[in-house]
DRENPA-3360 file (N, C-alpha, C; in nm, 2 decimals, always signed):
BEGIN
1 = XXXXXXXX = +7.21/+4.98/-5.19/+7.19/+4.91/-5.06/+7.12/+5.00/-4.96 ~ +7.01/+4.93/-4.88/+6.97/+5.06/-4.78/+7.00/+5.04/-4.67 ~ +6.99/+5.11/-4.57/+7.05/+5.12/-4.44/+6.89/+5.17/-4.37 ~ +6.90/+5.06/-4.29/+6.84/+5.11/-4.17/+6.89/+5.07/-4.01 ~ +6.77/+5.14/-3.88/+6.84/+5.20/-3.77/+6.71/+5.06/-3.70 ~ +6.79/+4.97/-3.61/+6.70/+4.89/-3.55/+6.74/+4.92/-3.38 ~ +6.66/+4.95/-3.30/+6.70/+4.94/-3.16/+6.52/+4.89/-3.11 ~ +6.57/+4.84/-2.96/+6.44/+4.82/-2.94/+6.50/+4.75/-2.79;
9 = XXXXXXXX = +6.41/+4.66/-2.69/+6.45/+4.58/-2.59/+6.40/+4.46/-2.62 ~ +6.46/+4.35/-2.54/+6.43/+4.25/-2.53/+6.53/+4.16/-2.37 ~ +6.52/+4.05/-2.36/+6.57/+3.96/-2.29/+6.55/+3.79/-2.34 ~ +6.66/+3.73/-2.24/+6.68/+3.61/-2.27/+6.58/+3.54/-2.23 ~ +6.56/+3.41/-2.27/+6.47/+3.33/-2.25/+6.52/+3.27/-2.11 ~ +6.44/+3.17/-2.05/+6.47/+3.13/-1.89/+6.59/+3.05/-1.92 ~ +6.60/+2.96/-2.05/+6.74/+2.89/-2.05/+6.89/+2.96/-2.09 ~ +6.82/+3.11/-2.13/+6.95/+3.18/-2.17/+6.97/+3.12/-2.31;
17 = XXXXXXXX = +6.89/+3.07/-2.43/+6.94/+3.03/-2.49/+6.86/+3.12/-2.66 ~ +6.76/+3.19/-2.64/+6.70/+3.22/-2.71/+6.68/+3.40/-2.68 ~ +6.63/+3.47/-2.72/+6.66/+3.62/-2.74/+6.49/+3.65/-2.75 ~ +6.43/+3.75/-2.68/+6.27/+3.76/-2.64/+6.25/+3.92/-2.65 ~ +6.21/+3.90/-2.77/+6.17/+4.07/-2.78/+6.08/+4.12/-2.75 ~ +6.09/+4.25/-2.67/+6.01/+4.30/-2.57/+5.97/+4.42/-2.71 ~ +5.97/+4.48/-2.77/+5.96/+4.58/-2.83/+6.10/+4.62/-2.96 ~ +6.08/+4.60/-3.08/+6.18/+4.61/-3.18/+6.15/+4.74/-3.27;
25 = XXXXXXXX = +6.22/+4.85/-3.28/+6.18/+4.95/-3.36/+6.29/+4.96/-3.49 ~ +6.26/+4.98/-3.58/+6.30/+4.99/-3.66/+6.29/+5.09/-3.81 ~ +6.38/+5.11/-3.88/+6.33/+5.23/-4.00/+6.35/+5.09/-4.14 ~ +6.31/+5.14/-4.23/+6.33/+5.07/-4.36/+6.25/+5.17/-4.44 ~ +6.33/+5.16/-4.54/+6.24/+5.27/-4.69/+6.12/+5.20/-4.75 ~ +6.04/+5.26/-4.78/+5.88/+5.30/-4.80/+5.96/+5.23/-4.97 ~ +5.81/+5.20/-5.05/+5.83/+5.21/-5.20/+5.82/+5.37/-5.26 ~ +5.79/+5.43/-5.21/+5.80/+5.59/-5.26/+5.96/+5.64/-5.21;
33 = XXXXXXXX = +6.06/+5.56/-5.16/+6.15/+5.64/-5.11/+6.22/+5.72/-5.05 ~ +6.07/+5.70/-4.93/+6.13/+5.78/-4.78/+6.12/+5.70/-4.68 ~ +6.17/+5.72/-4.60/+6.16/+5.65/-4.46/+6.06/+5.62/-4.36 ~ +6.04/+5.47/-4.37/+5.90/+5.46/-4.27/+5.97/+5.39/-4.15 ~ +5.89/+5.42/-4.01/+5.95/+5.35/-3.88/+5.84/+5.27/-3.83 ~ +5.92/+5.14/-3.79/+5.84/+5.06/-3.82/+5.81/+4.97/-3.67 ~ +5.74/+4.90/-3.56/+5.74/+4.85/-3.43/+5.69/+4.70/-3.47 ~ +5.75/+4.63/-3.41/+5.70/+4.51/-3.36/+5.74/+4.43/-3.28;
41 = XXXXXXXX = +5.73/+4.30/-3.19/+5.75/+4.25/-3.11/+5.81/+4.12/-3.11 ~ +5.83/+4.12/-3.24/+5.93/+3.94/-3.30/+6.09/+4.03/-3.33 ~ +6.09/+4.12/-3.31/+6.25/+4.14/-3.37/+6.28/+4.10/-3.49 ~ +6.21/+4.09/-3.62/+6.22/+4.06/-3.75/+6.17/+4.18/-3.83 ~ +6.29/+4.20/-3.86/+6.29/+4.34/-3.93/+6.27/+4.35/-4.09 ~ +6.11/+4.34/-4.06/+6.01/+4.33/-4.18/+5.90/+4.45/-4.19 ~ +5.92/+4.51/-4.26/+5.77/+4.63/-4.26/+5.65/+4.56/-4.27 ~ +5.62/+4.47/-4.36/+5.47/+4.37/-4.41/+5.43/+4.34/-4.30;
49 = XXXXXXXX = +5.51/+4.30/-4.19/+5.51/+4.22/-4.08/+5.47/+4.31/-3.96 ~ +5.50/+4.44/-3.94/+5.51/+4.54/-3.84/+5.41/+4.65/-3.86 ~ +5.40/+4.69/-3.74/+5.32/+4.81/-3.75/+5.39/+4.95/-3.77 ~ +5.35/+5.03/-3.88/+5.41/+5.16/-3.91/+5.34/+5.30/-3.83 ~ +5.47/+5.32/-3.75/+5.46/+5.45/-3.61/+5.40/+5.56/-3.73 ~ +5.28/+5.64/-3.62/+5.29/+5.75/-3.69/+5.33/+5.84/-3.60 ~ +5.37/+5.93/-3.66/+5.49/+6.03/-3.64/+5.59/+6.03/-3.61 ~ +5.62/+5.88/-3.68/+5.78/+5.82/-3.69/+5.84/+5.86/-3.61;
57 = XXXXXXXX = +5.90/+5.95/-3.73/+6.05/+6.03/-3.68/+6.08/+6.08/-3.56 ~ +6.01/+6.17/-3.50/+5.96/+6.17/-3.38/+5.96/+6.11/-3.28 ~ +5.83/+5.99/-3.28/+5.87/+5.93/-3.21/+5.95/+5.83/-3.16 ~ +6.00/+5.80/-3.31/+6.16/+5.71/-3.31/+6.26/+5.75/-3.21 ~ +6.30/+5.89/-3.25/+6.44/+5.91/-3.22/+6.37/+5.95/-3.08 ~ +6.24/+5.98/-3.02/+6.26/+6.01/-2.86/+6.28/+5.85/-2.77 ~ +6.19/+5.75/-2.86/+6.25/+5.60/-2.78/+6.38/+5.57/-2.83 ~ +6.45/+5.59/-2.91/+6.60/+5.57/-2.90/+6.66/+5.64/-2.81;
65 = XXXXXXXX = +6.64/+5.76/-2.77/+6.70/+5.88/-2.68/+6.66/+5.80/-2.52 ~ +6.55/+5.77/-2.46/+6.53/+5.71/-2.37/+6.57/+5.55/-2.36 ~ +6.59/+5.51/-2.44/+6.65/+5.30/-2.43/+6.77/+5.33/-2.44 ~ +6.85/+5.46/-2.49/+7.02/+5.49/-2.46/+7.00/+5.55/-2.29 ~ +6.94/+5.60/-2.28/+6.95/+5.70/-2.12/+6.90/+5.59/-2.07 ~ +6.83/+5.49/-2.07/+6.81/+5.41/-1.93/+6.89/+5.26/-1.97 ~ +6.97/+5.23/-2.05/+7.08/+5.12/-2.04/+7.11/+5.13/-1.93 ~ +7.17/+5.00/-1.89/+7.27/+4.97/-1.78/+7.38/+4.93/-1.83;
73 = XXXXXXXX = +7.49/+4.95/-1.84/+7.63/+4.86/-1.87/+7.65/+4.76/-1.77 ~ +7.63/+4.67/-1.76/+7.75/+4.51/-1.70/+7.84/+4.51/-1.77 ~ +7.89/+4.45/-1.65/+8.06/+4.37/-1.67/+8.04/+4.19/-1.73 ~ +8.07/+4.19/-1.78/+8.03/+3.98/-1.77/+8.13/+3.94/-1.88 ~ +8.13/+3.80/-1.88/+8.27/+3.73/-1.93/+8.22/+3.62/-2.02 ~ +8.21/+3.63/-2.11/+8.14/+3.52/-2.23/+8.18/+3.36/-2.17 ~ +8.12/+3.30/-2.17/+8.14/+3.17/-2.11/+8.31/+3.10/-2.19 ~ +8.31/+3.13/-2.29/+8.43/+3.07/-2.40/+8.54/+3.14/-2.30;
81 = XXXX = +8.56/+3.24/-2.27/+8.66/+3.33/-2.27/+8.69/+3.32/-2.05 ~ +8.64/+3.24/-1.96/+8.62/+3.22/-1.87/+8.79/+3.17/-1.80 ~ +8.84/+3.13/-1.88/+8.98/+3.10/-1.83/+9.11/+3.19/-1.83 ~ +9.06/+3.29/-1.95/+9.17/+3.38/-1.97/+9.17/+3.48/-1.93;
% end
């Protein structure tokens, strides 16, 4: 089984109902059996479908390092859970 690392941004659609990706990065293994990093803008974490970063690695882990340092944490209350 392979494992890969997906981070990226996005937001909600205006009804709050749908998920809008602003930028999806992703790793998945190569047919040679190394690691390719992979960008695109549907959040479907497909290499055929994406464009492959060069200098991945690199640049992978510095946009993970900056989308972790500029999070915001909220507080919010899932709509279901509003009474308790």
């Amino acid at each position: 089984m392979r494992e890969s690392t997906v981070t990226g941004a996005f937001h909600l659609s205006d009804d709050g109902c749908d998920i809008i990706w602003d930028d999806c990065y992703f790793t998945d293994e190569k047919e040679d059996g190394s690691v390719g990093y992979f960008h695109n803008k549907t959040g479907v974490i497909d290499a055929s479908r994406s464009e492959e970063m060069k200098n991945g690695d690199e640049v992978f882990n510095e946009i993970m390092d900056d989308l972790a340092y500029n999070c915001i944490r909220i507080e919010w209350t899932p709509i279901g859970n509003r009474n308790k």
